[in-house]
N, C-alpha and C positions, 0 to 999 in steps of 0.2 A: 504493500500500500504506500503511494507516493505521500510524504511530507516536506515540511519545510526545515532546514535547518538553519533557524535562528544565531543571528554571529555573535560571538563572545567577545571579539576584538574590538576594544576602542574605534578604532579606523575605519572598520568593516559597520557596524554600527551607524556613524557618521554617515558614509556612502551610502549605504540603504537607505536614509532618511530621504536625501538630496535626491537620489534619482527617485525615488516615489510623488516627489514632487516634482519633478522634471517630466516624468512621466505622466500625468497627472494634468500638469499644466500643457504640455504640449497637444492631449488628446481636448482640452476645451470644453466644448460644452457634452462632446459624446463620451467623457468619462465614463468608466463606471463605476466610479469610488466616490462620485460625486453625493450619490443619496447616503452612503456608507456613512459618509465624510459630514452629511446634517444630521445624520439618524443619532451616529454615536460624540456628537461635537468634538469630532476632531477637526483641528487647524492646521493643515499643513504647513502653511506661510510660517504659524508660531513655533511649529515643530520643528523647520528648517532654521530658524533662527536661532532656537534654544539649541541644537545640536553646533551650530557655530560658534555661540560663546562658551559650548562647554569644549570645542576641540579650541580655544584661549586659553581656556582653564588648565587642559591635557599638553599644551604647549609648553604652562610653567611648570605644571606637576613634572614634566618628564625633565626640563632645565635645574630644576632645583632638586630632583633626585640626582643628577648627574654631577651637578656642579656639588652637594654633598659627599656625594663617593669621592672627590677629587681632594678635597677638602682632607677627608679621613685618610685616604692616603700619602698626603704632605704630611698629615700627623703622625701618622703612622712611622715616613722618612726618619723623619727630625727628631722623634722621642724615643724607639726602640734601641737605637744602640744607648743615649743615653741613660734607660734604665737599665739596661747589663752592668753600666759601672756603676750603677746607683745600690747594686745588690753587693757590690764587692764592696764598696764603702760603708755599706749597713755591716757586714759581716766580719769587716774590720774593725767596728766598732764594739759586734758586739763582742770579740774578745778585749777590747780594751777598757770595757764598762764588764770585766766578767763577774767582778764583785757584786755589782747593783745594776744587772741588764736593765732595770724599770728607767735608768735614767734617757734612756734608747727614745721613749716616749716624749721629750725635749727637743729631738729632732725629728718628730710628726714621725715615729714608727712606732708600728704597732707590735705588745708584747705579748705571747701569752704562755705564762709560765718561764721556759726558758726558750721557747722557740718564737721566731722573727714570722709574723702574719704580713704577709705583703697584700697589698687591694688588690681585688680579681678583674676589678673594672678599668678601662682607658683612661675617666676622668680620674680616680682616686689615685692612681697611679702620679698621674701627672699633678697631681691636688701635695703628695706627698715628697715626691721629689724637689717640688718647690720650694717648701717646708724646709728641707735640711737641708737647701742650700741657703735658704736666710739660716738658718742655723751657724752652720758653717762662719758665713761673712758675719753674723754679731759678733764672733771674736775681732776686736783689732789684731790682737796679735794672740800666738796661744793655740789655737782650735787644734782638737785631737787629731785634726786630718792632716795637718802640717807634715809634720814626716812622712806620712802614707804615700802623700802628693809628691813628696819631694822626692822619694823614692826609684831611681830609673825605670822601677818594673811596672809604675804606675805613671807614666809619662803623657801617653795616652791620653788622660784624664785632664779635659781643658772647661775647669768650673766656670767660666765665663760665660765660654761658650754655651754650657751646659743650661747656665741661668737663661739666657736671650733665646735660646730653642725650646727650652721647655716651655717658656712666657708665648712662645710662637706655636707650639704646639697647641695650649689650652686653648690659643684666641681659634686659630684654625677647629679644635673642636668645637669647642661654643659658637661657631657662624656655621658648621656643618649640621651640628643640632638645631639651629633653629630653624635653618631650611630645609631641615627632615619634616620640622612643625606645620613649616608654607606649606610644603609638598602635600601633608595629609590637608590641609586647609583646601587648597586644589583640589584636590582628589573628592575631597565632599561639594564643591561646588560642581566641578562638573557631575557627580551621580546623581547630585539631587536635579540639577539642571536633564538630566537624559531621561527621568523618571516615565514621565509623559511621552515623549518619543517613542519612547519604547514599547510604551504597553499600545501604542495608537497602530504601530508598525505589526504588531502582532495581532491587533484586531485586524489589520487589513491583509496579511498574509492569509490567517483564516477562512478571509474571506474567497479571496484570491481561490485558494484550493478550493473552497466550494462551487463557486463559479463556473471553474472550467474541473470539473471532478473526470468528464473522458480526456480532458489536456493539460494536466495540471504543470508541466513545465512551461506552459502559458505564462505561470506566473513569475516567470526568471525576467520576463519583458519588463518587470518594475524591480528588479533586481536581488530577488527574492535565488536563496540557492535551494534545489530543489533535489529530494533525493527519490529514489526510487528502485528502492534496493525492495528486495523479496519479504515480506510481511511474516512478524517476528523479529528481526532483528531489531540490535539497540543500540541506539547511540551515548556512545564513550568518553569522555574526555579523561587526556592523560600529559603528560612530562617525562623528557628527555632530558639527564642530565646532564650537567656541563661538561663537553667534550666527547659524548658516548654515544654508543649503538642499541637500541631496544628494539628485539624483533616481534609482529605483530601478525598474530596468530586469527582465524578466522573472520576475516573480512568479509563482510557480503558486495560478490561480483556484483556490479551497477551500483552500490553505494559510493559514496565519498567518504575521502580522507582531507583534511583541511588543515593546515598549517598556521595555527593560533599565536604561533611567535611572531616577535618583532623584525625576523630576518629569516634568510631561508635556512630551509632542511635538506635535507636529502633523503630518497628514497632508493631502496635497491630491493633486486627482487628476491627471494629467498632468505635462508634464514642468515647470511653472513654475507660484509659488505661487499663483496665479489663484482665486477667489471665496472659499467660505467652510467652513474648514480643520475635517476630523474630529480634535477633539482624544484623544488616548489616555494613558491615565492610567498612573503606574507600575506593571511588572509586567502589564498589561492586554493580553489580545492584540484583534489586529485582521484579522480575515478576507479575504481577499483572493475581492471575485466582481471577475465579467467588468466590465472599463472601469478595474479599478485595476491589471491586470497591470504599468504603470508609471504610478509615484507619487513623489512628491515629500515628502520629510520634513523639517519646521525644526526645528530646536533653538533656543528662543526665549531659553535660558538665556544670562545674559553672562558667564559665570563656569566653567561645566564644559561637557566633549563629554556629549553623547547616544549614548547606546548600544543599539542592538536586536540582535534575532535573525529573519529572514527565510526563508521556502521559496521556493526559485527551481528554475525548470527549468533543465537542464542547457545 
C-alpha cells in the first residue's frame, strides 16, 4: 500500500512547504487544495513565511553550534597541556605539605583524606588551575614552587604563560557556553515557528493520497516523496556512526532508502563495502530494486553519525 514518507530533515521540511505552495499557486484557480486549504484554514502564504524565518532561525542555530565547537577546541588547544603540569605541581606539593596535605586546599585543591581529587569537568578544571597560580604569584618571594620551577627537569613549565592561557581558555569556554544557550534558543524558535507547517503539510499529503488512491505518486507533483513498497512493511529510522559501515538487512524492493544527514553517504550493495559505492546526497532518497534488499551504508564523515530513514519488511 503506497504512503507518504514524511521528511525528518530541516531542509527537506522547508522545500516541501515552498513547493506546495508553488504548486498550489501556479495551478490558480483549478487547484485542488484550494477547498482543503478553507475547509481546514490552512495558509499557505503564512506557512511559507513561517518556514523562512525559521530556516533564519536554522541559519544561526547551525553558526552558533559550529562556531561553539571551535571555541571548545581552542580551549581545548590552550588548556590540556597546561593541566599535565598542573598535576605534576599539585603532586609536588603534595609531598612537600606531607605533614598537613589539608594545607593543598590554599591552592584551590581538593583533598580527601590523603588523596588529590582533581575536577572531572572542563570549567572546574580551569576554575582550579587558576587558583594556584594566584596562589603561586601571592608569594613575592618564597613560594614552594620556586625550586620545583627552577629545576632543569621542570623547564618546561612557563607560569606566565600558563596564567594568560588559562584566562584564555575560561573566556573561550564561557562565549562557547553561551552560544551553546543561543543555539538551543534557535532551535526553539524555529520548532515552534514549523509547528503549523507541518501539521498543515500532513493534512495535505493525506489528502493528496486520497485523491489520487489509483495514482498516488501523483502526489510527488507537490513534492511529497512517495513510497510504494509491498504492504506490511515499516519504516525505520537509524544512524551510522562516525566513520563506519552498517549493513542493512531486509529492504523492501520499490521502497526507499533516504539519506537524513547533512552530507552524503554511500551505498554499496551486499553485505561489505566491495566495488564502487552509489553515492546519495542529503535528503535524496534511494530506491531499493531487486539485488539491494541488503546493503551496506558508510558514513564517510569523521566528525558526525549519518542518519536515514529505510522500508523494510516485516
Amino acid at each position: 500500500m503506497a504512503r507518504i514518507l514524511f521528511p525528518s530533515r530541516f531542509a527537506d521540511q522547508v522545500a516541501l512547504v515552498k513547493k506546495i505552495r508553488s504548486k498550489h499557486v501556479a495551478d490558480g484557480a483549478s487547484s485542488i487544495l484550494t477547498a482543503l486549504f478553507t475547509e481546514n484554514e490552512i495558509d499557505i502564504n503564512a506557512d511559507s513565511a513561517a518556514v523562512t524565518a525559521a530556516d533564519a532561525s536554522h541559519t544561526f542555530f547551525s553558526k552558533h553550534g559550529k562556531d561553539a565547537e571551535k571555541l571548545f577546541k581552542e580551549r581545548d588547544r590552550l588548556f590540556t597541556p597546561i593541566f599535565k603540569e598542573h598535576r605534576r605541581m599539585v603532586q609536588f606539593l603534595k609531598g612537600f605539605y606531607a605533614k598537613n596535605i589539608g594545607k593543598l586546599g590554599d591552592w584551590g585543591v581538593t583533598v580527601n583524606g590523603k588523596k588529590i581529587v582533581y575536577p572531572t569537568d572542563v570549567l572546574g578544571k580551569i576554575v582550579a588551575v587558576i587558583a594556584f597560580i594566584d596562589k603561586h604569584q601571592s608569594y613575592a618571594t618564597g613560594s614552594p614552587l620556586e625550586g620545583f620551577l627552577a629545576d632543569d627537569l621542570n623547564a618546561d613549565i612557563d607560569m606566565a604563560a600558563n596564567e594568560t592561557n588559562s584566562a584564555l581558555a575560561k573566556t573561550n569556554h564561557d562565549n562557547a557556553t553561551q552560544l551553546n544557550l543561543d543555539k538551543e534558543t534557535r532551535r526553539a524558535e524555529r520548532d515552534a515557528l514549523m509547528v503549523t507547517p507541518v501539521a498543515d503539510y500532513i493534512i495535505t499529503g493525506n489528502f493528496l493520497m486520497n485523491h489520487y488512491s489509483t495514482n498516488p505518486n501523483k502526489a510527488g507533483d507537490w513534492g511529497f516523496t512517495v513510497d510504494t513498497s509491498p504492504q506490511g512493511s515499516k519504516v525505520r529510522n537509524g544512524f551510522i556512526n562516525i566513520g563506519s559501515d552498517k549493513v542493512l538487512r531486509k529492504l523492501a524492493v520499490g521502497g526507499l532508502l533516504i539519506n537524513n544527514s547533512e552530507f552524503n553517504i554511500e551505498i554499496f550493495k551486499g553485505t561489505s563495502p566491495a566495488g564502487t559505492p552509489v553515492t546519495l546526497a542529503p535528503g535524496k532518497p534511494f530506491l531499493i530494486i531487486t539485488g539491494f534488499g541488503t546493503l551496506t551504508i558508510r558514513n564517510p564523515d569523521d566528525e558526525k553519525k549519518a542518519f536515514y530513514q529505510g522500508v523494510f519488511l516485516p
